[in-house]
N, C-alpha and C positions, 0 to 999 in steps of 0.2 A: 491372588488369582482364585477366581470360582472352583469346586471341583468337576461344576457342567462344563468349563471353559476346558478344564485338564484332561475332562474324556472326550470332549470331540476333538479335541488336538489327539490325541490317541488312533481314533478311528481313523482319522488324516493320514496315520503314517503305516495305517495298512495298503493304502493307495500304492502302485505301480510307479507314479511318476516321482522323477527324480528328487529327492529329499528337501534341495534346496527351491525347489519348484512349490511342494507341499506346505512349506514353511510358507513362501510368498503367498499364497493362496490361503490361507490361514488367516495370516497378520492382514489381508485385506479383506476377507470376508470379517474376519473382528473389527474393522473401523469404518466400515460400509452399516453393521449390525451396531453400532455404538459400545460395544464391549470396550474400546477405545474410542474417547471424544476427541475433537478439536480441540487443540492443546495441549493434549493430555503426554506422559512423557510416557514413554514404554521401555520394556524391558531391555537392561543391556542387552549388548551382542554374546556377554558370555552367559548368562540368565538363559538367552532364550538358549543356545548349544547345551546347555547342561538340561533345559528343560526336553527339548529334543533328542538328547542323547548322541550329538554329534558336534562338530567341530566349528570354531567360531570364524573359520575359512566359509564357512557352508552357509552359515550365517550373513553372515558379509556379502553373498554371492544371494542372497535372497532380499535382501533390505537393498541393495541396487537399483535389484527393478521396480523398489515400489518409490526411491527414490526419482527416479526416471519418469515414473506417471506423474510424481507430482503430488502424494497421498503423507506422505511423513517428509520431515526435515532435520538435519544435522545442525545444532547448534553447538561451537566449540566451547568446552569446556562444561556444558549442560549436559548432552547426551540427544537422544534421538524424541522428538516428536512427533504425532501427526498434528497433519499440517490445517489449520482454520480453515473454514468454509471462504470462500470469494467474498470482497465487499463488491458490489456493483453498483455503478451507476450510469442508470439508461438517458441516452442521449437522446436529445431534441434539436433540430433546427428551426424549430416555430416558436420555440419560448426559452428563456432565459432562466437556466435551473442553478443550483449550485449542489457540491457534492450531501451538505444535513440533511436535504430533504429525502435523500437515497435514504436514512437512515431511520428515520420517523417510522416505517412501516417494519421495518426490521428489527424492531426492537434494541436498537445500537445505540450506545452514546459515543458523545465525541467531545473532546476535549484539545485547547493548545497550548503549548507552552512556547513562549519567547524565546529563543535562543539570540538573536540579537537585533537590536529596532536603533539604529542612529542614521546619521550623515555620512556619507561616501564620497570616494572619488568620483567625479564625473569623467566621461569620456564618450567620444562622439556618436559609438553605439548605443548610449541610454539616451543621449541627447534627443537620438532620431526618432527612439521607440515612443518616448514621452512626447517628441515636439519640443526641447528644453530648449532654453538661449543656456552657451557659454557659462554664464552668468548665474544660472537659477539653482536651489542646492538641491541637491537628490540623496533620498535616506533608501537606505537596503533592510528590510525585514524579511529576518528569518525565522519561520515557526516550524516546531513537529506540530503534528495532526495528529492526535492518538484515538484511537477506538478504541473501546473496552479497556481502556488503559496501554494500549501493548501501540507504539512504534507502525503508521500504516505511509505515511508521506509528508515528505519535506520541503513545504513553499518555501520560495523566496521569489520574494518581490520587490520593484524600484517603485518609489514617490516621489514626484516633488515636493520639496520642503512644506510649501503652505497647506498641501494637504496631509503629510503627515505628521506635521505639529499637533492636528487638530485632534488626532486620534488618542484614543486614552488606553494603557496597557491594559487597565481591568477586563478593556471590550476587546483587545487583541486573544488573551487568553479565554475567550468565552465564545466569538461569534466569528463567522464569516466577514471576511471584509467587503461583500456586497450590501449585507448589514447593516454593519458599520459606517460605512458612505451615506447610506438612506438615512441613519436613526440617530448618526452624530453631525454630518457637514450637509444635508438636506440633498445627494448628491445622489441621481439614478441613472443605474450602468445600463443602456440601452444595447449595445453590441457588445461580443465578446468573440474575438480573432484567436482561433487555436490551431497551433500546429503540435500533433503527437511526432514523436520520434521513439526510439530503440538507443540504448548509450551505457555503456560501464559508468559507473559510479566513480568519483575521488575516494582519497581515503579519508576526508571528512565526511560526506553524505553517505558510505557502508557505515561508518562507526555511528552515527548517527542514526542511522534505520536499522541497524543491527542486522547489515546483510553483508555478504561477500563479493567484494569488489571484483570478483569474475564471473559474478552473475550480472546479463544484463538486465535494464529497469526501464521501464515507461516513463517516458519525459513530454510533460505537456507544457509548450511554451504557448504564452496568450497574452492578448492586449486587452484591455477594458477601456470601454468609448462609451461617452455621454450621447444625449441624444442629437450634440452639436457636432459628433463626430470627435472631440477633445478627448486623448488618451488621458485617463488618472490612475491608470497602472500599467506596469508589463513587469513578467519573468516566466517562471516554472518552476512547476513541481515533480520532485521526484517521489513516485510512487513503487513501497511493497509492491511482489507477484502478486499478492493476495486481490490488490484490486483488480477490476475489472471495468471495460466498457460494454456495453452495449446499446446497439442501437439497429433500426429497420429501414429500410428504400423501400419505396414503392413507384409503381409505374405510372410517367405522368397519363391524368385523362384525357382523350384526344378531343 
């Protein structure tokens, strides 16, 4: 730590207001001023009490509330963060986006890894989603989605069999599967059917995004349609808080 950082923390604690208040007000003006970045890990709770010259109760009772904004994160067994800037991605209903192009301007990469690509049970709710006969074989792909390397959302998705033979892992691990459809089976997703929802996680989708399954998480379920109407996907992805939507209404012209 600076010694500019260790005297304005000083001048702090000639302040009036309550100690554990000072602190708060401290540790967020330092990651608002980037003294602290995104990601960065910060000072234990007994670190900063001995730096303050108070108690790690007092501590505890200041890192709460910045818990509570939403500004640092508790990872178990790591220690305390602040927490990554939002990914965002701005919504359209006039064109047909996918989440990398958010990224292009942000300077983000993005990468997936497979977690599992075969054949599944069928049953009558994938049947419906897809339009399946009985009959036709349906595979389940599961990928993370990682930005900047770190854990941001967890696809999973259903195919039927002839289309996901055709798919090659090298292109799972690399590309969008709107992509993928285009550039491997000549195939353009002209609608895309999305319902968001709110939902606790399993204990394999936390362990997996390395989140706690008492936080809830943004669940987007969605269909992907040809321009014949012919579903060639459905599922959802669970998404980090980190993400974000955005999007604008406007009033029609009369």
């Amino acid at each position: 730590m600076t010694i500019q950082l260790i005297e304005k923390r000083i001048l702090y604690m000639a302040h009036t207001l309550p100690l554990y208040v000072q602190i708060q007000e401290q540790l967020r003006s330092d990651i608002k001023t980037g003294e602290f970045k995104p990601g960065e890990k910060l000072p234990s709770e007994n670190e900063l009490a001995q730096q303050y010259s108070t108690t790690r109760a007092t501590v505890v009772h200041a890192m709460q509330g910045l818990l509570v904004e939403g500004l640092i994160e508790r990872i178990r067994g790591k220690g305390t963060f602040v927490k990554a800037s939002p990914i965002i991605s701005r919504v359209s209903t006039q064109e047909i986006g996918f989440f990398e192009k958010d990224l292009q301007d942000a300077d983000l990469s993005v990468r997936y890894k497979v977690l599992q690509f075969n054949e599944c049970a069928s049953s009558a709710e994938l049947q419906a989603h897809l339009k399946a006969e009985p009959q036709d074989k349906i595979y389940r792909l599961m990928r993370l989605r990682l930005v900047q390397d770190k854990p941001l959302a967890l696809e999973i998705r259903y195919l039927k069999g002839d289309i996901a033979r055709k798919l090659q892992l090298e292109g799972l691990e690399m590309l969008p599967l709107q992509v993928l459809f285009e550039q491997q089976l000549g195939v353009v997703i002209h609608t895309i059917h999305n319902q968001i929802r709110v939902a606790l996680p399993g204990q394999e989708i936390a362990q997996t995004l390395e989140c706690k399954r008492t936080r809830p998480m943004m669940v987007r379920q969605h269909t992907c349609l040809t321009g014949n109407d012919a579903p060639v996907l459905w599922g959802e992805t669970w998404y980090r808080e980190e993400y974000e939507f955005q999007y604008s209404t406007y009033r029609k012209q009369e």
